[in-house]
C-alpha positions as CSV (number, residue, x, y, z in Angstrom):
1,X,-44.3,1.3,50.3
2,X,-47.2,1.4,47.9
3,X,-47.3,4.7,45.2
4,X,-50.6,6.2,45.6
5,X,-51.4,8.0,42.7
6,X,-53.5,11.1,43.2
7,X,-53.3,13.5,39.9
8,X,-53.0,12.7,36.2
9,X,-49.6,13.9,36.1
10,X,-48.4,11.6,38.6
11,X,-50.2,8.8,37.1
12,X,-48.2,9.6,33.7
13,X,-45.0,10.0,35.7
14,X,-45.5,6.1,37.6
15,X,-45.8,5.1,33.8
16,X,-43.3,6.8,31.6
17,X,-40.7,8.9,33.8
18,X,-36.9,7.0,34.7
19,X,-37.6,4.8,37.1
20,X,-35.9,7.2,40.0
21,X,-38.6,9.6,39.4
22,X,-41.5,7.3,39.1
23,X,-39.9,6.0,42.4
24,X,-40.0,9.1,43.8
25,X,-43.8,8.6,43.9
26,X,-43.7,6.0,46.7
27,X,-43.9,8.7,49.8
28,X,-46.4,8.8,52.7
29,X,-49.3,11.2,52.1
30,X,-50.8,13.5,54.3
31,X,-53.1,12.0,57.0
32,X,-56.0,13.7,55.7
33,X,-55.0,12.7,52.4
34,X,-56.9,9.3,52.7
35,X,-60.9,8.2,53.6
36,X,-62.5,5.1,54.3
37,X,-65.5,6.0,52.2
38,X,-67.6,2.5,53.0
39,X,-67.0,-0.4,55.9
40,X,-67.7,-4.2,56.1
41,X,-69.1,-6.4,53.0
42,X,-70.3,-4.9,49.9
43,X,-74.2,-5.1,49.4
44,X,-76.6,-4.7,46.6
45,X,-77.6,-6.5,43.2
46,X,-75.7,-9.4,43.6
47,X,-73.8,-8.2,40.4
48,X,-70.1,-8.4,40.5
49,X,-67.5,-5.3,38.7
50,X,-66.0,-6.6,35.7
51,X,-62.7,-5.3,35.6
52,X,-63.6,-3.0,33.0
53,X,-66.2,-1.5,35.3
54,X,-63.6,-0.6,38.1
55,X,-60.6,0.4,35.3
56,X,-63.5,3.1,34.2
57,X,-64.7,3.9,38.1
58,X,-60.8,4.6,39.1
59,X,-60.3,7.0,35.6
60,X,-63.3,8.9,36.4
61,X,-62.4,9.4,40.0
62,X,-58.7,10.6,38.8
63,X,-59.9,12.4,36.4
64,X,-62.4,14.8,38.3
65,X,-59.2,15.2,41.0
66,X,-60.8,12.4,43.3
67,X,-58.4,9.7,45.0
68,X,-60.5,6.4,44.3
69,X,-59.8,3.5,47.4
């Protein structure tokens, strides 16, 4: 089961609690708790993410409380 991360607190727990409570982190969410927020092949510029672009996107989406997928 994967350990989605949704809060900055549980993000710090995956990385530094005893592994029994980082563990604890791997539970289903609520259903609502997920959204698709795009479908089918990406489009656009024809410029690919660097990795350091979608590190950045995911830490801005934690940390204004958003759930980046």
């Amino acid at each position: 089961m994967p350990a989605i991360l949704t809060s900055p607190e549980e993000i710090d727990t995956w990385l530094s609690a005893p592994i029994a409570e980082a563990l604890a982190l791997q539970r289903p969410l609520p259903d609502d708790a997920l959204v698709i927020v795009a479908r089918g092949s990406r489009q656009g510029d024809g410029e690919v993410p660097t990795p350091a672009d979608s590190v950045a996107s995911e830490v801005e989406a934690i940390t204004h409380g958003g759930l980046l997928l």
